[in-house]
N, C-alpha and C positions, 0 to 999 in steps of 0.2 A: 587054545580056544580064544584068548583074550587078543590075539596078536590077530587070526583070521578076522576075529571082528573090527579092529582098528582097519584095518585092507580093505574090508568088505562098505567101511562107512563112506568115504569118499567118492567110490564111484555110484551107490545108489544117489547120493544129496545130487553129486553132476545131472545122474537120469535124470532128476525131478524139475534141473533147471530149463530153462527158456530161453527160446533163440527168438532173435530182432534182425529181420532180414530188410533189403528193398531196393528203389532206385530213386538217386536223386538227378530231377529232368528240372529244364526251361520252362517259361510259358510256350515255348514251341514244339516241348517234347524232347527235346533234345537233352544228350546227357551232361551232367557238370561234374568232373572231375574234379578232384582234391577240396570236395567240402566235408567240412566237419560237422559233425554228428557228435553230440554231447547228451546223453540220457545220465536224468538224476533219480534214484528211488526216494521217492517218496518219505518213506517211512524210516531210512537211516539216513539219508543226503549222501546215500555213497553215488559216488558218479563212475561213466568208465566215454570215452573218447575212441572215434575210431573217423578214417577218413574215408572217401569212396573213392573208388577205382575209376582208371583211364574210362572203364564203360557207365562209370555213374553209380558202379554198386557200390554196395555196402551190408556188412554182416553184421553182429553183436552177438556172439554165442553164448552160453552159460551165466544167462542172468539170472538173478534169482527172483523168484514171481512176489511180484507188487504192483503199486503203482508206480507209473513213470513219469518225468519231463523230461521232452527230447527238443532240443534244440537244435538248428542247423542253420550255418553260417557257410558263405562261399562271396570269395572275393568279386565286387561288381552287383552282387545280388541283397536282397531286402533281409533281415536274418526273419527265421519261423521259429516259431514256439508252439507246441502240441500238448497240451495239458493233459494229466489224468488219464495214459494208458494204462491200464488194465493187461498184465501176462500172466495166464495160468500155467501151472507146473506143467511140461513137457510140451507147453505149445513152442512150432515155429509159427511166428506171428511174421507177415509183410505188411509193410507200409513204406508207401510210394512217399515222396514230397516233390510238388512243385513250383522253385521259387521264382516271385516277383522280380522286375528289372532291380536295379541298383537302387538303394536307399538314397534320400537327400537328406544335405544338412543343412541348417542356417546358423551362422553366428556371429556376433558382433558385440556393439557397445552404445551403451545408451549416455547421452551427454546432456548437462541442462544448459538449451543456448542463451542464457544469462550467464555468462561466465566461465564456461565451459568444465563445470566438475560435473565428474562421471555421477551417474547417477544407479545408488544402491536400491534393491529393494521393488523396480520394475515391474510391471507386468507386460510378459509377450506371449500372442496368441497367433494363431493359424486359427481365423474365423472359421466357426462352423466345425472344427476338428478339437478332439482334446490333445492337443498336442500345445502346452502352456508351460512355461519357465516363470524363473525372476532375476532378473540383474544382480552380480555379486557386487563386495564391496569396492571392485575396480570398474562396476557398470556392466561388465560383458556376460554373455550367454550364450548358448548355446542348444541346440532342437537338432538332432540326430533322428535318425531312422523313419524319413518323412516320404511316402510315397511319390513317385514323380505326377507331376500334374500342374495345375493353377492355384494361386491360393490367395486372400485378402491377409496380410501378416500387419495385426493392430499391436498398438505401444500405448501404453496407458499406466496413467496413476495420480491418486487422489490430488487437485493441485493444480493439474497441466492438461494440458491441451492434450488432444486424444492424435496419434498419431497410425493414419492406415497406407499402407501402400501393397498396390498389387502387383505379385512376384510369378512368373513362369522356372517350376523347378526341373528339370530334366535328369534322367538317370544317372545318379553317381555325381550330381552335380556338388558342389560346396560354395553356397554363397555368402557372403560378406556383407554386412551394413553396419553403420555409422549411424544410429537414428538419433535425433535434437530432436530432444522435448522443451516447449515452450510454458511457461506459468499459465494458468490462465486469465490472468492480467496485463499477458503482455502478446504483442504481436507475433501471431503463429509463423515461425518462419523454419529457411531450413539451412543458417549461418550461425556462426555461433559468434557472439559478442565476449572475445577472451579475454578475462580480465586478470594480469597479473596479480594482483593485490584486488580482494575482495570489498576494504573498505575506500581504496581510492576513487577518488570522484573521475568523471573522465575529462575534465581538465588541467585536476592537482594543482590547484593556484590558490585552495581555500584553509587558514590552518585551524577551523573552528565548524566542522562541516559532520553531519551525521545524515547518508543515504537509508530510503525507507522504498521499497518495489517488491514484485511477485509474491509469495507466498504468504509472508508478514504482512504484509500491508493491507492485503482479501482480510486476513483472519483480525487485524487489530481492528479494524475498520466498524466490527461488529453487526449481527443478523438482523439487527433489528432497524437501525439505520445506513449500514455499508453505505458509510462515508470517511472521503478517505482523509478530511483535517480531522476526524474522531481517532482514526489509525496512527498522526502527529504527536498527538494526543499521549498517546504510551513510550515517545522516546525517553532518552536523558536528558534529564534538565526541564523539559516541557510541564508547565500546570495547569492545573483545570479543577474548580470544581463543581460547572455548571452543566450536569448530565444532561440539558437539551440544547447543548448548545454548541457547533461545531469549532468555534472562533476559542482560541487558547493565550495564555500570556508565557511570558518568558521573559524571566529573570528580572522581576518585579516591575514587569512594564506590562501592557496591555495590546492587544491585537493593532489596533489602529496608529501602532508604528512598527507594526512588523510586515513587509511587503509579502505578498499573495502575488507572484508570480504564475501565467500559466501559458507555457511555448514562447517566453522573451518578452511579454505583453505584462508591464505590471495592471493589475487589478484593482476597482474600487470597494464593490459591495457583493461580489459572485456568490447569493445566497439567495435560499429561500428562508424567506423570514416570517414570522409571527406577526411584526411590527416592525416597521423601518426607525432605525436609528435607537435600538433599546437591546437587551441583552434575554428577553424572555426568554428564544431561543431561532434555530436558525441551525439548518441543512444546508451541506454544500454543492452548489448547485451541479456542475460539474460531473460526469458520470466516474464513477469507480473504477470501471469494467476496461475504460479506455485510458487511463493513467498509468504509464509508464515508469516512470522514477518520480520521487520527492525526493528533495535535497532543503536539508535545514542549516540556511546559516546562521549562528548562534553571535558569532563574532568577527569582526576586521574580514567581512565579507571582499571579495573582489568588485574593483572601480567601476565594472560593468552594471552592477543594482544601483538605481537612484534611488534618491526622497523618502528613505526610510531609515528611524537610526536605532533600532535594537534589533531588528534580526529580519532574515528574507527567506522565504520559503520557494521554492525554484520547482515549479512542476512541468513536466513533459508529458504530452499526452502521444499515443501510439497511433500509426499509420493501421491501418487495413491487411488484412493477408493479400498476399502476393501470389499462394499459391493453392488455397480452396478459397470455398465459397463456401463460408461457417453462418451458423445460425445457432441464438441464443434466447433462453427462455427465461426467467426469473421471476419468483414471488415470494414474499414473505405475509409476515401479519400485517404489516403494513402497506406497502405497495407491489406493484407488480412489472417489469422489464423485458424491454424485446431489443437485440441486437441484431444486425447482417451484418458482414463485410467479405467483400473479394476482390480477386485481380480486376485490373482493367489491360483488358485486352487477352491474349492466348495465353495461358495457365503455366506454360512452361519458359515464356517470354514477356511477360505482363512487363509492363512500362511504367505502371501504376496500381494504385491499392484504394479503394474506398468504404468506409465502415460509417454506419448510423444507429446508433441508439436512441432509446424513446424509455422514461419510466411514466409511471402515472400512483400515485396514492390512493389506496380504496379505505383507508380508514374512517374519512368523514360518513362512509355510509352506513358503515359499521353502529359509528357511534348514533348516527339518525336516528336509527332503530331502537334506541333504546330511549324509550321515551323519559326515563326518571333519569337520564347521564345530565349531570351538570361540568361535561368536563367539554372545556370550549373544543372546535371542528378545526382541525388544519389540514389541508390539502395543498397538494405539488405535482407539477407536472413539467419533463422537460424535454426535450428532443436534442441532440447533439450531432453531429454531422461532420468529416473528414475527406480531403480527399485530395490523392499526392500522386504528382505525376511526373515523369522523368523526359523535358522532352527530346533533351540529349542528354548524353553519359556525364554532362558537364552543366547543367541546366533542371534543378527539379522546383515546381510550385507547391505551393500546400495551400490550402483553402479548407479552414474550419470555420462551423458555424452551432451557436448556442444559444437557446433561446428555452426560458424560465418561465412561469408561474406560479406563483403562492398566493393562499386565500386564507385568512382567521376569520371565524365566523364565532359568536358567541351568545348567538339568540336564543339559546336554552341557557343562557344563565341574565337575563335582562332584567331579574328582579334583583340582582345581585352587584349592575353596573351604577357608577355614580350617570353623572349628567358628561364628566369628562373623561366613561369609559369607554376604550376601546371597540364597537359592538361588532363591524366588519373591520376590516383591512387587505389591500391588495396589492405583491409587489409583483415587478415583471421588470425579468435582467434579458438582456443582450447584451452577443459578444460575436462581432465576425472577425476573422484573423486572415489574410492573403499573406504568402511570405514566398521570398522568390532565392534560393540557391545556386549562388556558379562559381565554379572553381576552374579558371581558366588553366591553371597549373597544380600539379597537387602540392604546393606550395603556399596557396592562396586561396581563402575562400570569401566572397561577400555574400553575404544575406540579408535582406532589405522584407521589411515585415511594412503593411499597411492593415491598421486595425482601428476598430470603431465598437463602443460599446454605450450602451443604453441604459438608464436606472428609473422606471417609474413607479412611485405609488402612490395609495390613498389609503384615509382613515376616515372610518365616520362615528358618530356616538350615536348612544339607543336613542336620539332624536331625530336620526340620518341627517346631521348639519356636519358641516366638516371640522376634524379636527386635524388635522395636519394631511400633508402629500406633498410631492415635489418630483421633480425632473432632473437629471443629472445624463450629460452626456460627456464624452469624447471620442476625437479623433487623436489618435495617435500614427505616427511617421517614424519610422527609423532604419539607421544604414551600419552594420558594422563589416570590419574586415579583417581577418588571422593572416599574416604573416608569416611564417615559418622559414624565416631567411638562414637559420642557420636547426640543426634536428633538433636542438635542445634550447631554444631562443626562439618559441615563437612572440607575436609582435601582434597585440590586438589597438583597434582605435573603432570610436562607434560617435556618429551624432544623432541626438531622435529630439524630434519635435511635438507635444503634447496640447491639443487645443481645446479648451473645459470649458463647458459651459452646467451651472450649477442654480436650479431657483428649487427653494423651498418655502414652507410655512409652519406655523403651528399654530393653533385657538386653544382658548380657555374660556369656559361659560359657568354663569353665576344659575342660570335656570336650563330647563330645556328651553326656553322660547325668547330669549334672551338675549341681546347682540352678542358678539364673539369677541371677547379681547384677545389683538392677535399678542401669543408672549413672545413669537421670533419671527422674522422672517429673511432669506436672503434672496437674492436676483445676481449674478454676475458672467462673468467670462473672463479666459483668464487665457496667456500663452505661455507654455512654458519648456524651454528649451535648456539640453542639454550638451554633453560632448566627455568623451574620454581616452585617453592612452595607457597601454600597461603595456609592460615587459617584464617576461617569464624567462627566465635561465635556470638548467639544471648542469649538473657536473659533479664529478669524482665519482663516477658510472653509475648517477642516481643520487645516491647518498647525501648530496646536497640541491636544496630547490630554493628560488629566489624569486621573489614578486615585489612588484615596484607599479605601482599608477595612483593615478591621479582624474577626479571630474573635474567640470566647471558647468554649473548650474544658474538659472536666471530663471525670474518670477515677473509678469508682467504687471500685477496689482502692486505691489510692495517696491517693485524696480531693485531688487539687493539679486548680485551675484552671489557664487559661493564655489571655493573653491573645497573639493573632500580629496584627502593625498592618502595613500592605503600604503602598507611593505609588508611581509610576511615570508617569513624563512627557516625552514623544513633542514633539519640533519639528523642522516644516520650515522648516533655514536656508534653503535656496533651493528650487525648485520639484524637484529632484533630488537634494539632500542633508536625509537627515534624520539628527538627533542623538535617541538615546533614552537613557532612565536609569531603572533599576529600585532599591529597598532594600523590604527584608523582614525579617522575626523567625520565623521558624518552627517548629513544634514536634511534639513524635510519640510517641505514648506506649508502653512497652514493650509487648509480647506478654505475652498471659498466659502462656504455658509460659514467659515468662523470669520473669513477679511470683511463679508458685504454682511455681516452679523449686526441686527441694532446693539449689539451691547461688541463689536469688531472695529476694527478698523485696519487702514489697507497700509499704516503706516507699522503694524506685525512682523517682530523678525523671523526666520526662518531658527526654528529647533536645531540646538545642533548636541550630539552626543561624540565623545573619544573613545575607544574601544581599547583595551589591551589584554591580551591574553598568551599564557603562555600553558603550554601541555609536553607532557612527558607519555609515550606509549609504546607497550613493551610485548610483543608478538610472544605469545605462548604457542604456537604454530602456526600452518599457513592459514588456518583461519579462524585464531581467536586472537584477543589484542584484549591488555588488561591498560583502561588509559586512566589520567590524572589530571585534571586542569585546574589553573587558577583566573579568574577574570577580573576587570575592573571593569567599569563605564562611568564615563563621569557626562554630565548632563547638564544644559542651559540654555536657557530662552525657548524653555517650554511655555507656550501658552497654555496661560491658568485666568479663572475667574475668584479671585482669595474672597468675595464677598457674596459666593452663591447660595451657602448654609447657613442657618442659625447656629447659633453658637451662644454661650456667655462669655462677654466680653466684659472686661473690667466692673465684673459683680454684678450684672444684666441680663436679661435677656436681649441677643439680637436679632433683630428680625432683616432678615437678607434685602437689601433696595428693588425695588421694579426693573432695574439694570442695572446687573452683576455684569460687569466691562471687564471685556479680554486686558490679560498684561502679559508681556514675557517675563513674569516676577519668577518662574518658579526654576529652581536648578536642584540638583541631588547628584547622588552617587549609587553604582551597584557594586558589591564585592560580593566574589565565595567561589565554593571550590565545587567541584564536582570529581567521581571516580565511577568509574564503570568498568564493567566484565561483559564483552561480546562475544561471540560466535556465530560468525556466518555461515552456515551450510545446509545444502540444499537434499542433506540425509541426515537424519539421525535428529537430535538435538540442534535446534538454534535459535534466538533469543538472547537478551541481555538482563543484566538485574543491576541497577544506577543510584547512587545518590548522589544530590543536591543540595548544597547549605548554600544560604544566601541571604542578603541581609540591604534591604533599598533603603534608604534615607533620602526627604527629602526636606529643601527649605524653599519658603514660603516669601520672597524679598520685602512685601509690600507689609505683611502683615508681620513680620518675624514669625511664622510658625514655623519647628521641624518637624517634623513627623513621618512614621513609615508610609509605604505607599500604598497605594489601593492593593497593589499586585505584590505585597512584601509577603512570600512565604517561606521561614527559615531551614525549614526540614523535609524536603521530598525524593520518595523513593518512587521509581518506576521499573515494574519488572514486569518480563514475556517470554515464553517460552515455546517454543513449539515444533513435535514430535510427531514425524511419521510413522504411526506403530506397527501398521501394515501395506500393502498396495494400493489399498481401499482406501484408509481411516488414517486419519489424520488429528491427533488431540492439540488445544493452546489453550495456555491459560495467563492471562495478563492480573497484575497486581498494582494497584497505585497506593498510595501512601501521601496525606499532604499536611504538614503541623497546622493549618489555616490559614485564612486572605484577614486582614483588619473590615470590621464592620467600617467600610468609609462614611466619617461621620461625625459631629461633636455629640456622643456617647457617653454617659456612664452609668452603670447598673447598681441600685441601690442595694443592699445587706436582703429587702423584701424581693425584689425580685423585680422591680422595676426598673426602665430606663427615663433617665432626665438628660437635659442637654449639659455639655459639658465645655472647660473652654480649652480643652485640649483636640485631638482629631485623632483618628483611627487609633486610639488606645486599646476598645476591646477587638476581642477575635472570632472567627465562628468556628464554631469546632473542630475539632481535625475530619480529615476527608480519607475515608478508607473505602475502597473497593476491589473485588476479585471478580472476575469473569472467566467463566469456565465454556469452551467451544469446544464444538466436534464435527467433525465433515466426514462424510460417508459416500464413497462412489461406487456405483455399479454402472459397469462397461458392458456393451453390448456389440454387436459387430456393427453397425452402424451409426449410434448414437451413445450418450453418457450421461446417464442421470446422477447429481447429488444433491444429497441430502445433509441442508446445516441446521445446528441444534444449538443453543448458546444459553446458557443460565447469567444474567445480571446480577451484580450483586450478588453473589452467591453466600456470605456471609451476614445478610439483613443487614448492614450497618444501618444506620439512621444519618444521611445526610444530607448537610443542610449549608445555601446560598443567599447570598443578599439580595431583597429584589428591591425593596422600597424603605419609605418611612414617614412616618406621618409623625404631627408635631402640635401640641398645645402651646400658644405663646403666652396662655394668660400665666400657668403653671409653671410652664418649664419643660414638663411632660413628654419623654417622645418614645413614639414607636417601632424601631426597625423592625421591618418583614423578613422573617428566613424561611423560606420556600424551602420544600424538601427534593433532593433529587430521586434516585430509580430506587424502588423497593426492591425485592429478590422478583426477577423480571424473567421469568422464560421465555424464550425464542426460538422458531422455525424458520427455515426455509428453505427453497427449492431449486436446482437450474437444471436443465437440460439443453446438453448441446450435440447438432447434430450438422 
């Protein structure tokens, strides 16, 4: 009985099962042999496989009843998937399928054209379809099983420029791209700028040089002023601790010998200021959005920088797209920005590129409104303008133009001004640049720049009498020419001719109604020419590099030449350590308002500074680098006025003379070291974390004084960081650290808590300077356009910090009072772009 029933079980379970019958056709009916047919049950995942016949059929007998997924796949054709069949026990079920033509694919590699690494982390889309990837850690992706048709395929991510192109995919096709993403700081294009060495400059002739461009440079720059000497601001070695102030020192010097380059054009005052000629504060005039590269040289810069001897700031601003026609939106709490640029001429043949930005500040109206704000109105407003054109393959122009506004206004605090306070103020910069390119061989290239820039303003007190304003212009000329006689030996030489004209003033009043004693004034013109030759050789296939030149410079008020001789030379000990070494002579000639100065004169030598520097850097892969530097500077015939402070002088009080007279009395020295950890890349982690010891001395010839320098700070850290966490979002967060600047000043603060004069100089210090800034950038891409959203906390740890602004002085006592201004509280910040 046991045995019949074992017999008997197997064939009822068969009756009970389910047969899957059908035909598999075309879209035209037609049968498709040898497709596969994959049904999975449901409820176990068992599966079973069968193929269709020469006529398209296809059986599946003795299934067991469930649900089903049936899958069908055939060479040339779209695969189909059939959710959630339903077969009850002893049904023959038919079911037909019809498939679509041939699947498409897409795939490729995403590249970032600064420099050409593949870029992780992507987002690529078939607008209007969910059919979306992301780039692996070698860039590349891939999109399978994509219906044939038309499609818009957009490339996006937080960061860069949004990239669309419209694809025809035909059946069974397999298409290929190569997409460049561009920063969105830098010119949308669609080459890529391959840069072997991430940290090399693109001339390699600088051995004291730290590059600052695209993604860093947007995020140091910060939301709340995105400005891009604020983003200088966060390198190695750089300090600062005047939170409204764009303008920074380095290595115990001060701004006003550090050259502000912008496209080959050195620069005088390219700022919106608060007040001309003071340090309250001051935005750089210059748009962000169109800045290409910063280049900071620190030391034994190349012959090509004149008239400046602690360090040159080298900025590039970017041409126009070539190949859309972009549009940009911008606003924060502060101001608000509008960009265009595009081809000139046919989009696929353009010959040229033109781009114009405009911002404007809406804070002063903000604060209007608020009728109990005693916090003074500053407004800015500027236009900037480009435009490069190719008129042969050997032959390109550039024509930029920049044109400023700034206004302080402080008539909600006029019960607060003296007689010689500040109540309005207005400055207003220009700058046109013409520059003409030819390369009659690719051996040769000369570029001849014609440029002319503008400085006006004015100041008046809560009387409206004038207190100060002045006019500053030039014309500058210049010719240089590359060489490249032999691949590894190019051959530069340059001459530029600089013509200045400089008047200013300043008053001081005992009443409001009162005649005005003027304290300074100047009037002059000046011409000033220069010329240089360098020679570049490399060899031992790289490994070693060698720099040799020399200027010669001439001043037409003073009549002194000057010659500055530069050498610098680059070796890789091994294929990851390299040794570098720079020496220099430098030199820089007064301003006119200090040669035509009532306390000047035109018989002023020209400053000159030595540079030496040696560095050791040792590549931890191809894109990080752990460096080491040591530097000197030794320094003489700086103009100083040793008689413009009170002071106690041999047991006295003294009271400064009516004219405090320029001398080349002062000389010093800078020493110290620096070390940093970099990583450049444009995925993942990148950012650096720097210190800085450093130590200025300087002497005083006339007076015998020594003492630290304005700008002597021994201990500074600079750290930044920043992480693409998704395709969107983008997080950075920057960290500064500064042991203090010396209150400059004859200081000393009593056991009570007061200050008197003293007869030593910058003794005391202002606090140390600590700051963290926490950002965050957020995109959403859409098929057309790309909104982001940035978020930035200042200060994010409330430090309390505090700068020198003033001081005031009792002579009958002794008495005095240095002012320390506070900088940013914990500051949050918005803002907004959309580009379309």
């Amino acid at each position: 009985m046991k045995i019949l029933v074992m017999l008997l079980a197997p064939a009822t379970l068969l009756a009970q099962n389910a047969t899957l019958s059908g035909l598999v056709r075309d879209a035209t009916q037609s049968a498709i042999p040898e497709a596969s047919l994959t049904v999975t049950q449901v409820e176990t995942g068992t599966e079973r496989s069968v193929k269709s016949s020469t006529a398209g059929m296809y059986a599946l007998p003795a299934l067991i009843p469930g649900h089903y997924k049936i899958t069908v796949e055939a060479k040339g054709f779209q695969v189909k998937t059939v959710e959630n069949v339903e077969l009850q026990p002893e049904q023959n079920a038919r079911l037909d399928f019809t498939l679509d033509g041939a699947a498409a694919e897409i795939h490729g590699r995403v590249i970032d054209a600064h420099g050409g690494e593949a870029l992780e982390g992507i987002q690529i889309q078939l607008a209007g379809t969910p059919y979306r990837v992301t780039s692996d850690a070698s860039g590349r992706f891939h999109i399978g099983g994509i219906p044939p048709g038309d499609y818009v395929f957009n490339v996006s991510t937080v960061g860069y420029h949004m990239e669309k192109h419209a694809v025809h995919l035909d059946a069974g096709s397999s298409t290929d791209f190569s997409v460049i993403l561009t920063p969105d700081t830098l010119r949308q294009t669609q080459t890529v700028d391959e840069k072997a060495d991430p940290f090399d400059t693109a001339r390699g002739d600088s051995p004291d040089v730290v590059t600052l461009a695209g993604t860093d440079a947007k995020n140091l720059g910060s939301v709340l002023a995105d400005d891009p000497l604020r983003a200088v601001q966060g390198l190695p070695g750089v300090t600062s601790d005047r939170d409204f102030e764009a303008r920074f020192s380095l290595r115990g010097a001060g701004f006003d010998r550090i050259g502000l380059y912008l496209d080959g054009i050195l620069l005088h005052e390219p700022f919106h200021l608060a007040a001309a000629g003071n340090q309250d504060g001051s935005v750089t005039a210059f748009n962000p959005d169109l800045v290409e590269e910063m280049d900071l040289h620190k030391s034994a810069w190349p012959v090509r920088f004149e008239d400046r001897t602690v360090g040159i700031l080298d900025v590039e601003t970017r041409d126009g797209s070539r190949n859309n026609t972009l549009f940009r939106g911008t606003a924060s709490l502060t101001d608000a920005g509008f960009m265009a640029e595009g081809p000139l001429g046919p989009r696929r043949k353009a010959k040229g590129s033109w781009v114009v930005a405009v911002r404007k500040s809406y804070l002063q109206y903000l604060l209007n409104r608020l009728s109990t704000s005693s916090i003074p109105t500053f407004d800015m407003e500027d236009v900037q303008a480009r435009l490069a054109y190719d008129f042969t393959p050997k032959n390109t122009v550039t024509f930029s133009l920049l044109e400023s506004y700034s206004h302080l206004d402080q008539s909600n605090r006029l019960d607060r001004l003296s007689v010689n306070g500040i109540l309005k103020s207005a400055y207003h910069y220009t700058l046109t640049n013409l520059s003409w390119r030819y390369s009659p061989t690719p051996k040769v290239l000369f570029v001849n720049r014609a440029a002319w820039m503008r400085e006006k303003h004015d100041d008046i007190n809560p009387a409206q009498l004038p207190l100060g304003g002045g006019f500053y212009g030039e014309w500058v000329g210049d010719s240089t020419v590359t060489w490249t006689w032999s691949n590894q030996a190019p051959f530069e030489a340059g001459i530029s001719i600089r013509r200045l004209r400089d008047r200013s003033y300043s008053n001081s009043y005992q009443t409001a109604s009162s005649t005005p004693f003027n304290i300074d004034h100047a009037d002059g013109t000046a011409l000033q020419t220069g010329g240089y030759v360098q020679q570049s050789w490399a060899g031992w296939s790289g490994r070693l590099r060698l720099t040799a030149g020399a200027r010669w410079d001439n001043h037409s008020i003073d009549h002194v030449s000057v010659v500055s001789p530069q050498a610098s030379a680059s070796l890789g000990i091994t294929r990851t350590t390299r040794l570098q070494l720079g020496w220099s002579d430098t030199a820089q000639f007064p301003e006119i308002s200090v040669f035509r100065s009532v306390f000047g004169n035109t018989a002023l030598l020209p400053e000159r500074s030595v540079h030496s520097v040696a560095a050791l850097e040792q590549r931890l892969g191809p894109r990080t680098r752990l460096r080491a530097e040591l530097y000197q500077r030794t320094d003489r015939d700086l103009p100083s006025q040793p008689f413009f402070d009170p002071r106690i002088l041999n047991g006295a009080i003294f009271i400064p003379p009516s004219n405090p007279l320029y001398y080349n009395s002062l000389r010093g020295h800078s020493r110290g070291a620096e070390i940093f950890l970099q990583r450049s890349t444009a995925n993942r982690l990148t950012g650096w974390i720097s210190y800085a010891y450093g130590h200025t001395v300087m002497h005083e010839g006339i007076t015998g004084l020594q003492y630290p320098s304005d700008y002597d700070q021994r201990h500074t850290v600079n750290a930044y960081g920043g992480l693409r966490i998704r395709p969107t979002v983008n997080l950075s967060l920057r960290v500064t650290y500064g042991s203090g600047f010396p209150i400059p000043g004859f200081f000393a603060r009593l056991p009570s808590g007061y200050y008197v004069l003293a007869p030593e100089l910058n003794q005391l210090r202002i606090p140390a300077y600590q700051r963290t800034d926490l950002r965050i950038n957020k995109s959403w891409m859409h098929d057309k356009w790309k909104f982001t959203l940035y978020g930035e906390i200042i200060n994010l740890t409330r430090h309390s910090n505090y700068f020198f602004q003033n001081a005031n002085y009792n002579f009958q006592t002794g008495q005095a009072s240095p002012n320390l201004s506070n900088g940013f509280p914990l500051l949050p910040s918005v803002g907004v772009m959309v580009e379309w």
